[in-house]
DOZA-540702 format. One record per residue: residue in one letter; x, y, z of N, C-alpha, C in turn; residue number from 1. Coordinates in Angstrom, 3 decimals. Example, Ala and Ser with C-alpha at 12.3 -4.5 7.8 and 13.67 -1.06 7.14 Angstrom:
2
code	n_X	n_Y	n_Z	ca_X	ca_Y	ca_Z	c_X	c_Y	c_Z	pos
a	13.190	-5.690	7.800	12.300	-4.500	7.800	13.200	-3.300	7.800	1
s	12.850	-2.250	7.080	13.670	-1.060	7.140	12.900	0.030	7.870	2
END
This chain:
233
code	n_X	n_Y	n_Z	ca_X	ca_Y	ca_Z	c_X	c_Y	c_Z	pos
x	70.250	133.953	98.183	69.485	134.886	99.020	69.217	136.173	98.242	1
x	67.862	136.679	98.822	67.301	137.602	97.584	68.505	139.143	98.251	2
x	68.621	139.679	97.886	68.948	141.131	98.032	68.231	142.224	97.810	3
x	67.309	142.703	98.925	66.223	143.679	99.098	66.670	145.349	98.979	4
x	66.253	146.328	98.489	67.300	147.370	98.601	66.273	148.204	99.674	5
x	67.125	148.603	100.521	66.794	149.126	101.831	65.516	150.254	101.758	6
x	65.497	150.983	100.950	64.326	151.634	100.461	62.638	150.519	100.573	7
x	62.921	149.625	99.861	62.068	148.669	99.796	61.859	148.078	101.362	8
x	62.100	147.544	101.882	62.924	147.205	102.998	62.109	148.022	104.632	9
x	62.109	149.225	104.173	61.856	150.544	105.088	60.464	150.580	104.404	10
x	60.262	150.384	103.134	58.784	151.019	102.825	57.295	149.617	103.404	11
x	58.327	148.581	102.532	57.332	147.542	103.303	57.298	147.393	104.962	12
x	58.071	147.697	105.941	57.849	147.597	107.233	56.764	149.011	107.520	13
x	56.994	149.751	106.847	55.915	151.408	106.953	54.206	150.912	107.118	14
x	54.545	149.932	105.773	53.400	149.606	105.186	52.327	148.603	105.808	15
x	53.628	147.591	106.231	53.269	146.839	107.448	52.104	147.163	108.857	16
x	53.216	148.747	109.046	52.812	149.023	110.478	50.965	149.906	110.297	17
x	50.733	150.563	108.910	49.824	151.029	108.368	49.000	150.385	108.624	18
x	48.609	149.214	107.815	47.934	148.292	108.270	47.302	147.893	109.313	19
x	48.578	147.410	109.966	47.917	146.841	111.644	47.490	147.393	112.222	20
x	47.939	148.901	112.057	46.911	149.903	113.088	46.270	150.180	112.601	21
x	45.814	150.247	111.169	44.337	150.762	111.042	43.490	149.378	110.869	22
x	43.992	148.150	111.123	43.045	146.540	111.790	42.712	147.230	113.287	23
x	43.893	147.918	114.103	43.370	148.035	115.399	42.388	148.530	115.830	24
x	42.474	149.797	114.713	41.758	151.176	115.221	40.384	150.314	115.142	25
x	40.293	149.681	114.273	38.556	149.230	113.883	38.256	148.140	114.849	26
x	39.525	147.529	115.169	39.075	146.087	116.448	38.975	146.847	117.438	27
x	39.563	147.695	117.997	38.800	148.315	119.226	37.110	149.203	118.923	28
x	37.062	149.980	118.313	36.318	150.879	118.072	34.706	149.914	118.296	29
x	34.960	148.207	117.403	33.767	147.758	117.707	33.907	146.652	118.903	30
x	34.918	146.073	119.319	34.877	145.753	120.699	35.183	146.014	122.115	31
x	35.826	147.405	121.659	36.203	147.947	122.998	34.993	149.179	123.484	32
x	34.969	149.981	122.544	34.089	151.404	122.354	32.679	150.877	122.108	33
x	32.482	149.531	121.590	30.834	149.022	121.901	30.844	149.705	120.350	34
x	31.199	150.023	119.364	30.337	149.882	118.373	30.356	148.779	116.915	35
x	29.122	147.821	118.105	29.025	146.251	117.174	28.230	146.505	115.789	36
x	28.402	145.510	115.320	27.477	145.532	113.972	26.331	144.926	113.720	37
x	25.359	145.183	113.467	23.833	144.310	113.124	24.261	142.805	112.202	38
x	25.341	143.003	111.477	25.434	142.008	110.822	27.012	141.539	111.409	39
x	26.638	140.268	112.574	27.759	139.898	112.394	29.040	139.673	111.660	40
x	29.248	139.110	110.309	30.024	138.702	109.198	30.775	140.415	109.620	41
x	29.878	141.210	109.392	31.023	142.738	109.373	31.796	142.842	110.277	42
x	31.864	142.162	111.342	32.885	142.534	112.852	33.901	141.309	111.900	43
x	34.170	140.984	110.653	34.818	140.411	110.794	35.415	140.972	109.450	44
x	34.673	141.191	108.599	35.151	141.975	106.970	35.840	143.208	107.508	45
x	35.184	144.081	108.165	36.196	145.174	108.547	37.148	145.412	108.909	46
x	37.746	144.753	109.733	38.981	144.368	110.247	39.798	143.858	108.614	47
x	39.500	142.619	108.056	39.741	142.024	107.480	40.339	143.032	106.344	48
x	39.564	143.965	106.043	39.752	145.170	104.801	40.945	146.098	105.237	49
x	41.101	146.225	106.180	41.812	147.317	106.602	43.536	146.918	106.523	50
x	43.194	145.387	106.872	44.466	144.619	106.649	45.294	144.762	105.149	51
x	44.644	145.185	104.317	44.982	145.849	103.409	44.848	146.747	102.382	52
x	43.591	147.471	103.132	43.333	148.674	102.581	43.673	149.809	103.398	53
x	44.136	149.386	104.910	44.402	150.381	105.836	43.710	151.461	106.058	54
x	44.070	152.692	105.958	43.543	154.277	106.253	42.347	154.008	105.682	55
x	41.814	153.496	104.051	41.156	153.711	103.413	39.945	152.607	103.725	56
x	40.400	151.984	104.188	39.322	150.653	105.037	38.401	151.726	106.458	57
x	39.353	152.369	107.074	39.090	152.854	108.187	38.338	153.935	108.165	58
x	38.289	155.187	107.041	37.413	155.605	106.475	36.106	155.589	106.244	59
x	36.175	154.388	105.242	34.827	154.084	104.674	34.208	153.167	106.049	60
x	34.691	152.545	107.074	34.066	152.103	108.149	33.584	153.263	109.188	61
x	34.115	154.306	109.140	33.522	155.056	110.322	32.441	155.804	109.235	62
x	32.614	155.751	107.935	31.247	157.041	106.931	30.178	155.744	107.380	63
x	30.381	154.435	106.924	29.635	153.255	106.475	29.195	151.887	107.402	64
x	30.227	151.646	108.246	30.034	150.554	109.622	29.480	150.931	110.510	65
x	30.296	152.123	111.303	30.343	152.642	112.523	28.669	152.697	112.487	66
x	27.961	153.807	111.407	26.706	154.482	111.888	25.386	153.189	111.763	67
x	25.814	151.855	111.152	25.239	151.043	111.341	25.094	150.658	112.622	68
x	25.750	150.938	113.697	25.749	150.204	115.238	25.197	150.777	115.725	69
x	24.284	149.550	116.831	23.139	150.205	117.573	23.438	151.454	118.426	70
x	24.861	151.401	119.002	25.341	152.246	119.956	24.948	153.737	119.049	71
x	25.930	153.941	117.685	25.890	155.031	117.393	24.328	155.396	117.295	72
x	23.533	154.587	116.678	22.158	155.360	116.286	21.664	155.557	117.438	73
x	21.668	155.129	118.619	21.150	155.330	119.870	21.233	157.012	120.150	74
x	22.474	157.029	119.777	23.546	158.673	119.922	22.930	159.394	119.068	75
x	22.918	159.250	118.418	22.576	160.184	116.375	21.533	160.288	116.302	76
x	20.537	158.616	116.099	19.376	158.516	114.973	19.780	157.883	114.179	77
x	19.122	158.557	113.187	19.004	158.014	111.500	20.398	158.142	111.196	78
x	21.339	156.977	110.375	22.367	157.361	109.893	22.583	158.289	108.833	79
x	23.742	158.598	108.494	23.650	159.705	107.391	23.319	159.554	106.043	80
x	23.228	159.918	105.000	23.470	159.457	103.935	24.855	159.242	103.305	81
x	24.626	158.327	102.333	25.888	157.789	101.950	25.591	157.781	100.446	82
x	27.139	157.470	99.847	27.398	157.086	98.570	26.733	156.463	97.930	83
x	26.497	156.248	96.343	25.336	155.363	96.107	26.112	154.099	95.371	84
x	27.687	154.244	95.657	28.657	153.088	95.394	28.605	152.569	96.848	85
x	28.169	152.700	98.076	28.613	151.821	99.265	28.205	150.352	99.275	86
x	26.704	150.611	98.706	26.193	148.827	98.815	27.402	147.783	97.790	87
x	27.600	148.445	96.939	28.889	147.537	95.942	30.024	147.482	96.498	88
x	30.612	148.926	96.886	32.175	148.543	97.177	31.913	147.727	99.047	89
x	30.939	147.572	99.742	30.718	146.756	100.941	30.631	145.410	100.580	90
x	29.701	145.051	99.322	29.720	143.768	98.978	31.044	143.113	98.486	91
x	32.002	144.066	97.912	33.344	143.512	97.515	34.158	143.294	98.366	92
x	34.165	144.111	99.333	34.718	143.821	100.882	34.615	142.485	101.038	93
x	33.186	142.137	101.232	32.605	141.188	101.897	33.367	140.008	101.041	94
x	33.355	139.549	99.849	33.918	138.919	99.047	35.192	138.948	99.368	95
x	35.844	139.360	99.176	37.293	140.216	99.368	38.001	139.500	100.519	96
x	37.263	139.608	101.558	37.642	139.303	103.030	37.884	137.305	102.597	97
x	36.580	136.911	101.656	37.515	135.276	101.693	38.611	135.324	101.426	98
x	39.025	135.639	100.324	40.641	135.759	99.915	41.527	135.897	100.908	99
x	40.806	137.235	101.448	42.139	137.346	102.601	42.307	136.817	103.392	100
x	41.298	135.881	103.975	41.857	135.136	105.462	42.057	133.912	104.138	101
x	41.739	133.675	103.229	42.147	132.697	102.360	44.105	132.786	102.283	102
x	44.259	133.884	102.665	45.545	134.040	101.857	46.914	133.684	103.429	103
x	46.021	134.514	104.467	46.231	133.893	105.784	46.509	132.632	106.768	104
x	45.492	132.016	105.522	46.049	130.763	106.295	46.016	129.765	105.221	105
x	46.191	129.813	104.046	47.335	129.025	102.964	48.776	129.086	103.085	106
x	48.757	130.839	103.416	50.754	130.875	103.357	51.471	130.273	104.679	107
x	50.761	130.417	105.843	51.612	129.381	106.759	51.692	127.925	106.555	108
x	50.761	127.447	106.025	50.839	126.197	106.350	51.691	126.059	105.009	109
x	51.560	126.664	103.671	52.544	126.367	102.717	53.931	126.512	102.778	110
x	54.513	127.310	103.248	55.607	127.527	104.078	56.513	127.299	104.788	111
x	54.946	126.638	106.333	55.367	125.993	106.882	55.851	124.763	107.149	112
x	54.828	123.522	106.209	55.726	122.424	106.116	56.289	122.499	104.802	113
x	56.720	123.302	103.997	57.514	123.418	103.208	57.136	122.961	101.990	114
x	55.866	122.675	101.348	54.926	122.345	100.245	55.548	122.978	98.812	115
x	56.005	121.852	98.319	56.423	122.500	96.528	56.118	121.742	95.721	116
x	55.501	122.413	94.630	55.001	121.721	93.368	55.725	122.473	92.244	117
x	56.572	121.403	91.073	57.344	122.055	90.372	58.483	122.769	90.909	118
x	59.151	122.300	92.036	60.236	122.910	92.249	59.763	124.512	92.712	119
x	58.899	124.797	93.420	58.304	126.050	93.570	57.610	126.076	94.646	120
x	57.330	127.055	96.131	56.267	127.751	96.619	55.409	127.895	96.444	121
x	55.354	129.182	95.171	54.739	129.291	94.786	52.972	128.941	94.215	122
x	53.235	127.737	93.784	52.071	127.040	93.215	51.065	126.371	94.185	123
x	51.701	126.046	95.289	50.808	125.453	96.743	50.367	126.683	97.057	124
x	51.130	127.492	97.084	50.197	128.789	97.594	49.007	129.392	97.230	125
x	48.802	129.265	95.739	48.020	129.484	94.465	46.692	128.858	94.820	126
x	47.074	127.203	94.594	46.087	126.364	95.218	45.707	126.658	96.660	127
x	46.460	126.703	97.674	45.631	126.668	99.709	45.031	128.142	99.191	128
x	45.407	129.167	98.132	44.604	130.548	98.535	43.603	130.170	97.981	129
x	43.126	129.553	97.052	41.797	129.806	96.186	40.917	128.742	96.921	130
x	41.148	127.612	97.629	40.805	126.461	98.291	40.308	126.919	99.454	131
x	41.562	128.154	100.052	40.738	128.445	101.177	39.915	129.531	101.534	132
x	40.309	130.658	100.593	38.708	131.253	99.867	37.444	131.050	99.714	133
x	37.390	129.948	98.910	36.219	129.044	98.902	35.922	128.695	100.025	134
x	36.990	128.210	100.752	36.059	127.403	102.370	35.846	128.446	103.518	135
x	36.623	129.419	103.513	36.017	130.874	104.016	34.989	131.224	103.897	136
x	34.238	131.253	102.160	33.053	131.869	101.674	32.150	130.905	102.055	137
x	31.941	130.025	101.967	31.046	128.629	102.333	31.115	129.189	103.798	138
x	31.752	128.897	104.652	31.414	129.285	106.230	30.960	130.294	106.295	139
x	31.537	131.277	106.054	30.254	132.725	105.967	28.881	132.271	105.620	140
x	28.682	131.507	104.365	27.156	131.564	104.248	26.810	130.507	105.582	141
x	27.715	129.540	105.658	26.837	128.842	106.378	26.664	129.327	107.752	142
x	27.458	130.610	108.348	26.741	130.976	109.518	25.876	131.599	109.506	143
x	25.498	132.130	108.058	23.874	132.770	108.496	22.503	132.232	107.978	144
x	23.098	130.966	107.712	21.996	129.896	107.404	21.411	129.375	108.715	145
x	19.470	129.578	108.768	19.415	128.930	109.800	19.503	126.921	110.228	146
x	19.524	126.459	111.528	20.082	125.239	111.169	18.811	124.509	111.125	147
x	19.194	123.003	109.817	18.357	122.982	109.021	18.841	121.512	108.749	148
x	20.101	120.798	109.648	20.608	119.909	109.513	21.569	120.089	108.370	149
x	21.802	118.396	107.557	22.780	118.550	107.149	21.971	119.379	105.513	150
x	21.277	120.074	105.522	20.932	120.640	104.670	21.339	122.056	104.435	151
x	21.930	122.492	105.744	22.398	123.726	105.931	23.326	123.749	105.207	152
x	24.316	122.604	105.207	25.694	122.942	104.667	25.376	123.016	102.671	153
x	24.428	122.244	102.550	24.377	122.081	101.009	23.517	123.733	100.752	154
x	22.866	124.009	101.297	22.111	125.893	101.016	23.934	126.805	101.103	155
x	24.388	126.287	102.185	25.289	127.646	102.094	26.436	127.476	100.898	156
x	26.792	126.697	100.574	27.216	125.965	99.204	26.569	126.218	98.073	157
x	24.978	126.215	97.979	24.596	126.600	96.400	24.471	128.215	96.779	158
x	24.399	128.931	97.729	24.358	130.809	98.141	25.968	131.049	97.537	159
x	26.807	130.588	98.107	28.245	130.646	97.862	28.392	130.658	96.073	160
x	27.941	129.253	95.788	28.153	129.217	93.893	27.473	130.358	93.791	161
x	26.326	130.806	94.097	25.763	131.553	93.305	25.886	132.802	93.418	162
x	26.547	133.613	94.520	26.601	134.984	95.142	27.981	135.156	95.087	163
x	29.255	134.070	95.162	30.160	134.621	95.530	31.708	134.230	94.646	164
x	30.726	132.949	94.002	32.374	132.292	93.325	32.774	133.458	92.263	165
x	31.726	133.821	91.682	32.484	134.700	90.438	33.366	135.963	91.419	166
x	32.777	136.328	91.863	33.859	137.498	92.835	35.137	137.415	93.296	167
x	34.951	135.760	94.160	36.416	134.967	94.088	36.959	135.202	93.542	168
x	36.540	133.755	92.548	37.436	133.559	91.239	38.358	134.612	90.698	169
x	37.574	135.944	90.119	38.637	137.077	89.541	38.988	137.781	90.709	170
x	38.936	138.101	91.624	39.196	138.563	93.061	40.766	137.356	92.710	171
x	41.045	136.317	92.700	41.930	135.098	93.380	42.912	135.253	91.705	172
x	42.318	135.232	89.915	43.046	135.260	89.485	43.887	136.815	89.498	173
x	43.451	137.996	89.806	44.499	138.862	90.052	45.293	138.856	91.015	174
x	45.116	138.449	91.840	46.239	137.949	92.816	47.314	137.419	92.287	175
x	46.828	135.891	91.680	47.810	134.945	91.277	48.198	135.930	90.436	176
x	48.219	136.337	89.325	48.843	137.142	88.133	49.808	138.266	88.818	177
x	49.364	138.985	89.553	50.745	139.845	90.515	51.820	138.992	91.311	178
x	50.925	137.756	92.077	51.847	136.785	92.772	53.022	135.841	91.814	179
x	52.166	135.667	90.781	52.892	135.060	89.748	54.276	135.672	89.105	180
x	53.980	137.312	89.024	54.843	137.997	88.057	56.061	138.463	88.953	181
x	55.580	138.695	90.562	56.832	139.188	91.034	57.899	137.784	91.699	182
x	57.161	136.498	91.449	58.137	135.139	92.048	58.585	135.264	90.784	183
x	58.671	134.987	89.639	58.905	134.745	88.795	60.033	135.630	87.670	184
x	59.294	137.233	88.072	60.553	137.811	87.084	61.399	138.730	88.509	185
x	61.077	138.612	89.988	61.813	139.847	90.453	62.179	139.200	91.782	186
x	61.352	138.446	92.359	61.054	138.319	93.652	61.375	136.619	94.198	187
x	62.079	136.022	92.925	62.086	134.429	93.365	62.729	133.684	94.665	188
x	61.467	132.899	95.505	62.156	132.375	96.705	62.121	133.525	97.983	189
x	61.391	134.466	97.327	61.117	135.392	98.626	60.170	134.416	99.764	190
x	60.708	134.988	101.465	59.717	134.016	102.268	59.100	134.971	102.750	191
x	58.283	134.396	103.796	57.627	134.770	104.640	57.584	135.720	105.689	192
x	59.151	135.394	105.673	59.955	135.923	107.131	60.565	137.613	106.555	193
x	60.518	137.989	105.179	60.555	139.469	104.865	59.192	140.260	104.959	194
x	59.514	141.216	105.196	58.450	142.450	105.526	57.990	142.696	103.749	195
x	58.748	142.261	102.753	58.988	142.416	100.878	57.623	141.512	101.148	196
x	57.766	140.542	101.371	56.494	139.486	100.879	55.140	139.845	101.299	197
x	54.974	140.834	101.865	53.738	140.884	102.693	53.416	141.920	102.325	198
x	54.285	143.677	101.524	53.734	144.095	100.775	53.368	143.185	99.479	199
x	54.099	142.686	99.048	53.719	142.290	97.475	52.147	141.096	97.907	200
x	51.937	140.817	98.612	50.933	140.030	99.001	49.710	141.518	99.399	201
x	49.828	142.232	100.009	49.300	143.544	100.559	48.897	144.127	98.940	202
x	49.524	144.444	97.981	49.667	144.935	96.542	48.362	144.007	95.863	203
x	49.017	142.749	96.098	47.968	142.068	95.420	46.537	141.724	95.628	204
x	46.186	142.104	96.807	45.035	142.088	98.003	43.848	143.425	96.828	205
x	45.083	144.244	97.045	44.195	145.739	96.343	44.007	145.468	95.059	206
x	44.876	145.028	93.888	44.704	144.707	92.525	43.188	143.828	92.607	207
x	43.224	142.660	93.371	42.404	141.547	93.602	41.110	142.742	93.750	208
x	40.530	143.336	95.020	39.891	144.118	95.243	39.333	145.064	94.072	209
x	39.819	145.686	93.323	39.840	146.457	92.165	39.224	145.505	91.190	210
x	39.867	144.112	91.359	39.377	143.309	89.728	37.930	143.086	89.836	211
x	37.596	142.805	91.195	36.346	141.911	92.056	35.697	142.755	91.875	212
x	35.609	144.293	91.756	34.071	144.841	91.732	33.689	145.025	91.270	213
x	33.808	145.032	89.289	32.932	144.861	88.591	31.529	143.757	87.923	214
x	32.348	142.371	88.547	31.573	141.187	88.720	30.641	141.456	89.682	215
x	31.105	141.987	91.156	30.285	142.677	92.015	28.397	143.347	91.833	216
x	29.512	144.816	91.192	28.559	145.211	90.245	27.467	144.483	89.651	217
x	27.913	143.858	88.300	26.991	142.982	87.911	26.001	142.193	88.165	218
x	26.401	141.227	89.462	25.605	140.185	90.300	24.668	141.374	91.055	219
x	25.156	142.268	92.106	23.923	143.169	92.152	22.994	143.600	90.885	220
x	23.386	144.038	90.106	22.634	144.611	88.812	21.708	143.669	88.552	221
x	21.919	142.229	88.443	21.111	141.227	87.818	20.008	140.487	88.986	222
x	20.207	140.873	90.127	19.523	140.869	91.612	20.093	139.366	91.867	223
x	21.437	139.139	91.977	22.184	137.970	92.571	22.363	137.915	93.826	224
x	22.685	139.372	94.260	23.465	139.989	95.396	22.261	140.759	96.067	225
x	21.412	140.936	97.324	20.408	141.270	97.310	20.914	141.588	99.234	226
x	20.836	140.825	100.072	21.405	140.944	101.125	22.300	142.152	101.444	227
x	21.684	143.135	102.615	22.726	144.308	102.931	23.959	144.094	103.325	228
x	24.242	143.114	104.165	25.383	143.055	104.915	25.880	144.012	105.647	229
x	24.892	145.064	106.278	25.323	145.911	107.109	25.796	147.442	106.247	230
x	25.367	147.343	104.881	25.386	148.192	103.906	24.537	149.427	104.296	231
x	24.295	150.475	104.860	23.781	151.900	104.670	22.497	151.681	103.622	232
x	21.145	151.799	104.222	20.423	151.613	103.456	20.049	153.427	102.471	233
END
């Protein structure tokens, strides 16, 4: 059994609670307070960001989400101006958010029926996150594909290769590389059931985030990425 030192212990439950309330603040704000988003997918990235970007998710949603909703412009008008990094760091979100419900629902089920490859956790986890990333990002496109039969599913599949795997991909290997380094030299056999695992999963969310937006970048730059997504024009 691992031995957590209480500092750690106290900081990841802090960190924990950070989080969830700043997921709340934003799940009410657009389903309770009425301010929805033009682009569906965002009632779902926002939340999704905050889960581990917290305060700083919640932020950039009330400069950048909020004034997208019909409610607010009804109130306001014209939204404000914004950053001329929002359309990128929104698109990394958007990316971002596969991982994370990728990461959501790999670790229970890895966990849960108890999945080891190599004598390890670890490595099932590796695989259901990047597997279910991918099948996250594919459903996103394919809900805003119109329907088109079974042709829909093959469009939101070549939008996905082409808009989103590279973002993944290094979005998913910095993960693994933090996930990797703390099972391995600090953290081995940590579960589920510590408040430890969910920062170091929380840690790696942001590294991931950080790696993802220069590919980001790029694919906009080269007109890959073209779609607002509820981005501040």
């Amino acid at each position: 059994m691992i031995v957590q030192p209480t500092w750690l212990v106290m900081l990841s439950w802090a960190a924990l609670f950070v989080v969830l309330a700043s997921t709340v603040v934003v799940v009410v704000d657009q389903f309770v307070l009425g301010y929805r988003q033009p682009a569906k997918i965002m009632e779902i990235v926002w939340p999704a960001t905050a889960l581990y970007l917290g305060p700083a998710a919640v932020l950039t949603y009330r400069q950048w989400g909020r004034p997208q909703s019909p409610r607010w412009l009804d109130r306001h008008g014209n939204p404000p101006r914004t950053s001329r990094h929002a359309h990128t760091i929104i698109q990394t979100y958007h990316c971002a958010t596969h991982c994370t419900l990728g990461v959501l629902i790999a670790t229970p089920i890895t966990y849960g029926i108890g999945l080891e490859l190599f004598g390890s956790t670890l490595w099932p986890e590796v695989v259901g996150d990047y597997v279910g990333a991918v099948a996250v990002g594919v459903a996103f496109r394919y809900s805003t594909e119109a329907p088109t039969g079974g042709r829909r599913v093959w469009a939101a599949m070549r939008k996905f290769i082409r808009g989103d795997l590279l973002t993944v991909s290094v979005f998913e290997l910095a993960l693994v590389g933090w996930l990797t380094l703390m099972h391995l030299h600090f953290f081995h056999g940590l579960l589920p059931s510590s408040p430890v695992f969910w920062l170091i999963i929380q840690v790696g969310l942001i590294l991931g985030f950080f790696a993802a937006w220069p590919p980001t970048l790029l694919l906009i730059r080269r007109g890959v990425k073209t779609e607002s997504l509820g981005t501040p024009q």
